[in-house]
C-alpha positions in Angstrom: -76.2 14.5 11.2 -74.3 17.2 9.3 -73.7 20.2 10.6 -73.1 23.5 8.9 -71.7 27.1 10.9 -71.6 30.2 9.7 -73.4 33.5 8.8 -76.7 34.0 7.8 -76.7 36.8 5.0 -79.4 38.4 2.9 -77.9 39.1 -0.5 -79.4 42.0 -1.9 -80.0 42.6 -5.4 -80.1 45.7 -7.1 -80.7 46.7 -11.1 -78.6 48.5 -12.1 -77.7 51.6 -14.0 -80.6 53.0 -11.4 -83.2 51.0 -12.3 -83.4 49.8 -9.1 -84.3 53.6 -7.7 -86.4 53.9 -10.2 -89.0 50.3 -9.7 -88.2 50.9 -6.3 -87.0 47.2 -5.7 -84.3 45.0 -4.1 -84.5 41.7 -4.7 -83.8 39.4 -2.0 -82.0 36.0 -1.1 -81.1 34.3 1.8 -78.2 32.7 1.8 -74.5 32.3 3.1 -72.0 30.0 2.2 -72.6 27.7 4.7 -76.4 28.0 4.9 -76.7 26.9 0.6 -74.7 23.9 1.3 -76.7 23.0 3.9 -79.8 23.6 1.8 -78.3 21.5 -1.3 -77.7 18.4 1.5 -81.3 19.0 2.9 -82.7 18.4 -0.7 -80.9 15.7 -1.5 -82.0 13.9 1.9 -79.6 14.4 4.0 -80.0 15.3 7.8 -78.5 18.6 8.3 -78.5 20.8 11.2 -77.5 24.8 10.6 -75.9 26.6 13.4 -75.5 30.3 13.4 -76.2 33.8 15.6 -79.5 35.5 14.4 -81.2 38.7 16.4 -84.3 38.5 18.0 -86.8 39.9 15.7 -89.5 38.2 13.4 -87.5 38.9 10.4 -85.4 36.2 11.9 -88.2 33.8 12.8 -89.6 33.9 9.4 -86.3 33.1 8.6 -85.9 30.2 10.6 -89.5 29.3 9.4 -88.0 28.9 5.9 -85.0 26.6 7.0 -86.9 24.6 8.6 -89.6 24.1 5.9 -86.3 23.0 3.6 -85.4 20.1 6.0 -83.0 22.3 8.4 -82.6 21.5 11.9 -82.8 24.9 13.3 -82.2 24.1 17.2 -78.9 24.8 17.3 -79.5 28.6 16.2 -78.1 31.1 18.7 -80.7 34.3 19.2 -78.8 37.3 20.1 -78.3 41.2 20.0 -77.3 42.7 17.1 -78.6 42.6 13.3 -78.8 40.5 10.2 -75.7 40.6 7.5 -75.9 41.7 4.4 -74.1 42.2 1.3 -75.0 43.5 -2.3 -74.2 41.7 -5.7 -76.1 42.5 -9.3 -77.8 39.3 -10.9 -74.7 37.0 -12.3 -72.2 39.0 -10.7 -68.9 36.8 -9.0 -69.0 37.4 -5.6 -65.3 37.5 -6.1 -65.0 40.8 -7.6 -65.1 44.3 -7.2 -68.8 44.9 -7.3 -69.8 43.1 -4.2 -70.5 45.2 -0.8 -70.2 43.7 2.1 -72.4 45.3 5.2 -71.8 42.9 8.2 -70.3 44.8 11.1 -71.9 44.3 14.4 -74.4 41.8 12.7 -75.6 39.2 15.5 -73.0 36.5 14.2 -70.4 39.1 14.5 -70.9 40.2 17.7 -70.9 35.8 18.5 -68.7 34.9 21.1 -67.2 31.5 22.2 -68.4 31.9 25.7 -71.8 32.2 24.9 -72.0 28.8 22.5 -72.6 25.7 24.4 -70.2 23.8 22.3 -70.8 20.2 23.5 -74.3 20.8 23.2 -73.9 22.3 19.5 -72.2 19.0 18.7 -73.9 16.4 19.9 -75.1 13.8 17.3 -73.1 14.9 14.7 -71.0 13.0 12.6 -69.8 15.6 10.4 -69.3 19.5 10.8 -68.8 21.7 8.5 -67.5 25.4 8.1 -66.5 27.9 5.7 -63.3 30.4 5.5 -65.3 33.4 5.3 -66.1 32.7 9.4 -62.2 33.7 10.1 -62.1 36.3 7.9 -65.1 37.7 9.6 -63.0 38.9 13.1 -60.5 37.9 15.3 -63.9 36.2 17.7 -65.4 34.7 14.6 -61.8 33.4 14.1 -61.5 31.6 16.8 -64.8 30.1 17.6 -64.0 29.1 14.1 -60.7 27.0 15.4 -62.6 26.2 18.4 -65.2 24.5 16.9 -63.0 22.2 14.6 -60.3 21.3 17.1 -63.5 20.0 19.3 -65.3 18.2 16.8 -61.8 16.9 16.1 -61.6 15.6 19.7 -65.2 13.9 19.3 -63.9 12.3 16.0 -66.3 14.0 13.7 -65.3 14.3 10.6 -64.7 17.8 9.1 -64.8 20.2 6.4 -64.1 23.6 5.1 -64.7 25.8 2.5 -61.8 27.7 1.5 -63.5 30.5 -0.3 -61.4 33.8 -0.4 -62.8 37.0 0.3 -59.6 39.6 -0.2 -62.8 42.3 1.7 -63.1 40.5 4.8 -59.8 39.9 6.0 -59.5 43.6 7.2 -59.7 42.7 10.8 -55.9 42.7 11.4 -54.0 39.6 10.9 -53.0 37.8 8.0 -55.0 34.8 6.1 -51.8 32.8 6.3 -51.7 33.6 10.1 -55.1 31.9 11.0 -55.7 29.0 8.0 -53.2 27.2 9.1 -54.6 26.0 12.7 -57.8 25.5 11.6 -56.6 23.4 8.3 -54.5 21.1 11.1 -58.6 19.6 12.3 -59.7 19.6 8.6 -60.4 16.0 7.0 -61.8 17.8 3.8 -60.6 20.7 2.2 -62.3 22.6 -1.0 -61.3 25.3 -2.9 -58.8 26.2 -5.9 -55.1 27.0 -6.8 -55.1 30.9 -5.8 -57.5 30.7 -2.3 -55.0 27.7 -1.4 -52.0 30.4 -2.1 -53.7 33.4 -0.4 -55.0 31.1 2.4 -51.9 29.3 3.4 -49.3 30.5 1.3 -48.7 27.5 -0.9 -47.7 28.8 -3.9 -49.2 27.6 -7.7 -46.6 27.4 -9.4 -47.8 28.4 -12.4 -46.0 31.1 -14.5 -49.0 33.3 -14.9 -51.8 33.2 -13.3 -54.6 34.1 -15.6 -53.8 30.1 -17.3 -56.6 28.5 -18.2 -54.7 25.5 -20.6 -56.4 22.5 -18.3 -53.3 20.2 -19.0 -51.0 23.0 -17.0 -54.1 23.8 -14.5 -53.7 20.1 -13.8 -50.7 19.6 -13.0 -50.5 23.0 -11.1 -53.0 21.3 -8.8 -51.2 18.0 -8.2 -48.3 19.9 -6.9 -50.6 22.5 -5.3 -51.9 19.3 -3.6 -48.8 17.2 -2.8 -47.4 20.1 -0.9 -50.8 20.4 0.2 -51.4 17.5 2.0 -47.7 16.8 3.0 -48.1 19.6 5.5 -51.3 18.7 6.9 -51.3 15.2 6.5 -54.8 15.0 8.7 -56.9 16.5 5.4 -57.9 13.3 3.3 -59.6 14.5 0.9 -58.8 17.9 -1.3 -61.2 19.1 -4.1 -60.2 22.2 -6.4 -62.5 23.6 -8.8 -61.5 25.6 -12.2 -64.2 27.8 -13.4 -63.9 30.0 -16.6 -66.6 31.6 -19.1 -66.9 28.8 -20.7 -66.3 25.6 -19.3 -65.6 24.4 -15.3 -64.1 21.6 -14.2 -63.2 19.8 -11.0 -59.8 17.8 -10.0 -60.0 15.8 -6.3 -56.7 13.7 -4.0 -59.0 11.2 -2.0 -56.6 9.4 0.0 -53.7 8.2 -2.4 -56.2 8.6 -5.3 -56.1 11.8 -8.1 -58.6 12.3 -10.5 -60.4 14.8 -12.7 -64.0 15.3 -13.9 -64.8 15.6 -17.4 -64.7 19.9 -18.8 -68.1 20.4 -18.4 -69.5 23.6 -20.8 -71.1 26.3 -19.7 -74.0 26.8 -21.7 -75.7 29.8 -19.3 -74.7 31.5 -16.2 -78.1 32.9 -14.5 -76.4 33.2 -11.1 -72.6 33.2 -9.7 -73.6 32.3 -6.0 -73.6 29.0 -4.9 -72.1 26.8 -7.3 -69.0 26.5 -4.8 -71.3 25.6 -2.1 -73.1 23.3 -4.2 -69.9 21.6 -5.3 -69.1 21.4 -1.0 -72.3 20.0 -0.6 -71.7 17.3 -3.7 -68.5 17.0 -2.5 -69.5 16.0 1.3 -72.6 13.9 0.1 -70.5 11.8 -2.3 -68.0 10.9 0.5 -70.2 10.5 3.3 -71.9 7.9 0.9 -68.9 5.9 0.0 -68.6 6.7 -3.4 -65.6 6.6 -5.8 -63.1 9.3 -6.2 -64.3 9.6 -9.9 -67.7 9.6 -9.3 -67.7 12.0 -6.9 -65.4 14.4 -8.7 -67.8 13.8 -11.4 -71.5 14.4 -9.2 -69.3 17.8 -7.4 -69.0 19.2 -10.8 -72.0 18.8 -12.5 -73.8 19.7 -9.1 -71.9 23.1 -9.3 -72.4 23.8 -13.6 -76.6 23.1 -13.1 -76.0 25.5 -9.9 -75.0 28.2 -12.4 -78.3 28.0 -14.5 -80.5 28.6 -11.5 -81.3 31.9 -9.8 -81.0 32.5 -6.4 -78.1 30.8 -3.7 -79.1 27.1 -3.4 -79.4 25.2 -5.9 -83.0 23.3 -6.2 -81.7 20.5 -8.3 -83.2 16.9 -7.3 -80.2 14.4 -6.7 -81.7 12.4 -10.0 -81.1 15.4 -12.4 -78.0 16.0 -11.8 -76.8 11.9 -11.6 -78.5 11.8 -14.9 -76.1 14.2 -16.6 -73.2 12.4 -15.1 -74.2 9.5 -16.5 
């Protein structure tokens, strides 16, 4: 059993340049980066289990209703005061950027404290948990059920992962990135992200002379160092995955164990939506270890996974595991 933490947000989706006041429609996803890699595992067979804090209303159930219908074990779903989390981002807009608005204070998850978890109970049967940066950058409570949570499924040797997705608009709760990462990065086995969340997240510099690089000879070798020092100082985290995503092309370099390899550059042909295709390439990433595959062919199946997530609309993916192993082929 896999088992994914973290928020359950609605992204919210307006036109813009007021069309959205004017068809008087917001177009709605559910999602969360936790929640879309747990989705992408569920359809490719996987048995997945979602934990998270929702309030007690039927928006919720129906909610619930829906993850469940996707293959989602839902028992582990904490029902609580509060409300649901939301943030707004146009169609094809980077989640990233300036344009996103982030609406999550005193949501259920973020009024979630570790007292009120049952934490054996939330991990029993599971062989691998998974979590997400954004959960610390959420509060200083969210923070440390966050450490909590790993250095326990640590003690039950289940494997684990994170996310290290940077949001520069959720860390306004008082301490530091570099402050938190690194205690949660000590009970990591897997780590995915890039060259600048690495930095920003635990201060590793990328030693590249400018930042806005996109040569993929330099971008490589910015990562192997990025990794060497990476995994030197937390020599627990076996596996490290960074991504590279430009306008054009997106590719994927991966350290699994003494092994360092890089997909092919994969083009871009369309970018529908932004959201997800880091969560998709999580998803690849655990599925591809968790089955014993090579390092190459799971670099490989990651960033494919992630380019066909960019085509789709919405914040899971809805590939089939063939399609995606075809184009890899």
């Amino acid at each position: 059993m896999i088992l994914c933490f973290g928020e359950t947000l609605l992204r919210l989706v307006p036109q813009l340049n007021g069309q959205w006041i004017e068809q008087a429609l917001l177009k709605t996803y559910i999602g969360g980066a936790e929640l879309n890699t747990a989705f992408a595992l569920a359809k490719w067979k996987e048995k997945v289990a979602y934990a998270t804090a929702l309030p007690d209303h039927y928006l919720a159930e129906e909610i619930i209703l829906y993850l469940a219908q996707h293959n989602i074990e839902v028992s582990r779903i904490h029902r609580r005061e509060g409300r649901m989390g939301t943030y707004y981002l146009p169609q094809g807009s980077d989640v990233k950027t300036s344009g996103v608005i982030y609406d999550r204070m005193h949501s259920s998850f973020a009024q979630l404290t570790l007292e009120a978890l049952d934490v054996e109970k939330m991990l029993e049967g599971v062989q691998w948990f998974h979590i997400s940066a954004i959960c610390p950058a959420l509060n200083a409570g969210a923070a440390e059920i966050s450490l909590e949570l790993l250095r326990q499924a640590k003690q039950k040797d289940i494997t684990t992962s994170i996310d290290f997705n940077f949001r520069n608009k959720l860390w306004q709760w008082g301490a530091l990135p570099t402050e938190i990462m690194p205690a949660l990065t000590k009970h990591c086995d897997v780590l995915m992200g890039n060259l600048w969340a690495v930095q920003s997240l635990l201060g590793i510099e990328t030693q590249l002379e400018n930042n806005a690089e996109t040569d993929p000879a330099k971008l490589l070798e910015a990562a192997g160092k990025s990794m060497a020092a990476l995994h030197q100082l937390y020599p627990n985290v076996q596996t490290s995955a960074y991504t590279f995503r430009f306008e054009q092309t997106y590719f994927g370099v991966l350290q699994h164990h003494q092994e360092r390899v890089a997909s092919e550059i994969y083009p871009i042909r369309q970018i529908v939506d932004k959201v997800g295709s880091g969560d998709t390439f999580m998803a690849a990433l655990i599925f591809g270890i968790k089955n014993g595959w090579s390092a190459q062919d799971i670099i490989a199946f990651s960033a494919q996974a992630a380019v066909q997530k960019l085509g789709e609309t919405g914040d899971h993916t809805q590939a089939e595991l063939h399609e995606i192993l075809q184009k890899t082929c």
